[in-house]
N, C-alpha and C positions, 0 to 999 in steps of 0.2 A: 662468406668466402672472399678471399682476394683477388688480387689480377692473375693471380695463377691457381686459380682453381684447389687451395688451399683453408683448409679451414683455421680461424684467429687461432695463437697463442695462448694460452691461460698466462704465461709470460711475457705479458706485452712489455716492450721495452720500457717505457713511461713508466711504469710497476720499480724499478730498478732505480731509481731516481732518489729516494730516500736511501735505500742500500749506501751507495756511491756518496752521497753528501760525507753518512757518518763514518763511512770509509775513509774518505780524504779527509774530517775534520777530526777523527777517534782520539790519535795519536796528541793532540794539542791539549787536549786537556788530562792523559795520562801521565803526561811529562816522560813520553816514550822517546821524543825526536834528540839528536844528539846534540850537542854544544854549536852552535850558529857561525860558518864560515868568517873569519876576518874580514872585515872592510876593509883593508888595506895592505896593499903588497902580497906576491906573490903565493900563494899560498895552494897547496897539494891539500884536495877534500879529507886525506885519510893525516893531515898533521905531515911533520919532517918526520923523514925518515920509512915510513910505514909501504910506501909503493904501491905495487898492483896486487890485488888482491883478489883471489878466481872466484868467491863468492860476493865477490862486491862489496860495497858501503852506500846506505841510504842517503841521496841525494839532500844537502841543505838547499832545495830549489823549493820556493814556494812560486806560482804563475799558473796563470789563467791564460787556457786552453782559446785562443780564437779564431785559426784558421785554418783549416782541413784538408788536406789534398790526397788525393792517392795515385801512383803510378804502375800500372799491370804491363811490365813489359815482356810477361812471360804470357799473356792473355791475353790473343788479339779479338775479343768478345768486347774488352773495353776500351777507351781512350785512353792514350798515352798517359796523358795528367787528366783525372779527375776532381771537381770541387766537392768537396764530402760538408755538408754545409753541417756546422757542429759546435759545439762549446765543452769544455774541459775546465778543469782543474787539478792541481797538483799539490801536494803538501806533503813537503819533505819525501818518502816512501815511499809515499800513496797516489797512486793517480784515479781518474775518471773519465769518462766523457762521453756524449751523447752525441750522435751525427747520422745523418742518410747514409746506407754505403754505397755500393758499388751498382747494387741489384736494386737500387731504389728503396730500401724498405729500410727504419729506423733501427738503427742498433747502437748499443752501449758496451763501454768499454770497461773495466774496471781491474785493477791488481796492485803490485808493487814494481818501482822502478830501484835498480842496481847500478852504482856507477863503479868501473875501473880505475878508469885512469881521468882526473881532472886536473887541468891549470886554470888558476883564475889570475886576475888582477882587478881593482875597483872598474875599468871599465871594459876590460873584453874577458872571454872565458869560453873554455872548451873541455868536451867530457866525452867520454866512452864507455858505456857499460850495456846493461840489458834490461829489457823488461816481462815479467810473464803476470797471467792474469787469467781473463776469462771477456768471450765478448758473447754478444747475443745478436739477433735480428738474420741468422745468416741461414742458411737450410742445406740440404743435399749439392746444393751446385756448391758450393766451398768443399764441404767433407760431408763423408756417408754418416757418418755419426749425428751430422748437425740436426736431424730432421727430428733427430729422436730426444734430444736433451736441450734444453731452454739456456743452458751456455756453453759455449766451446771454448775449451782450454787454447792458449795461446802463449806464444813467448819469441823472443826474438832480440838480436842485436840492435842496440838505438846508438846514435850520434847526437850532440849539440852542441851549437855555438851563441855565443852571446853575444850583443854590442849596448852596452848600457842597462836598462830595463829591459831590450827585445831578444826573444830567443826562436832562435829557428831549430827543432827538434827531427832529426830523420830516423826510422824504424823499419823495420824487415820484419813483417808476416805472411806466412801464407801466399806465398806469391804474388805478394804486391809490398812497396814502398808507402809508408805512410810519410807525410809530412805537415808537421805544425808548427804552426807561428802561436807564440803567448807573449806576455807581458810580466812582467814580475809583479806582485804585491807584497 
């Protein structure tokens, strides 16, 4: 049993770990991902012309997930900003990541990310879309369903901006703000 009187997962989060790899690397050797953003000059993710798009377009983002934070300002049970200690990755569509949450207990993240609206240039760049997925580690205090299924569906509006390699990523779940910091590879 745990710190709350709960007996282990058959779904430990760690279990999900292999999932999530071939998740985010699938697509790389399918030759699923699309044609590779321009290095150079301005450039709209969806090409000229094509605009916003309400179902989105798969992210040319490849980065590694390295710093975690969450904000609950609609839940005064947690601190303002919390450090959700975690690693990520990202490939093209695909996201992942593994992190402590809110409740202390390890949970993993895993789904596909959608962008709207992108501007880049070789060194700054900003986007707008969405991401939906599935996460784990969470129980009855998030949602009544959680206690009963080893992942709970999730989705939500994301921002991000770039400056060179560094991206800082903002997300809306469940009533709380996630935010990550990555790195490009």
């Amino acid at each position: 049993m745990d710190r709350r009187g709960r007996r282990g997962r058959a779904w430990d989060a760690w279990g999900w770990c292999p999932l999530i790899v071939a998740m985010a690397l699938g697509p790389a050797g399918a030759g699923a991902q699309a044609t590779p953003v321009p290095d150079s000059g301005a450039v709209d993710a969806g090409g000229a012309g094509e605009g916003f798009h309400i179902l989105g377009r798969a992210p040319h983002r490849r980065r590694i997930l390295m710093g975690l934070w969450s904000l609950h300002p609609y839940h005064e049970a947690f601190p303002k900003l919390d450090k959700m200690w975690g690693l990520g990755l990202q490939y093209d569509g695909w996201f992942g990541a593994t992190f402590i949450n809110s409740y202390r207990d390890r949970s993993m993240m895993f789904g596909i990310a959608r962008e709207w609206v992108v501007r880049e240039t070789p060194e700054f760049g900003a986007g707008a879309g969405f991401r939906v997925g599935f996460v784990t580690g969470y129980d009855e205090q998030l949602l009544a369903i959680a206690g009963k299924i080893p992942a709970v569906p999730m989705g939500g509006p994301s921002l991000w901006a770039r400056a060179g390699p560094l991206y800082v990523d903002v997300f809306y779940v469940y009533r709380a703000i996630t935010i990550e910091t990555s790195v490009r590879w």
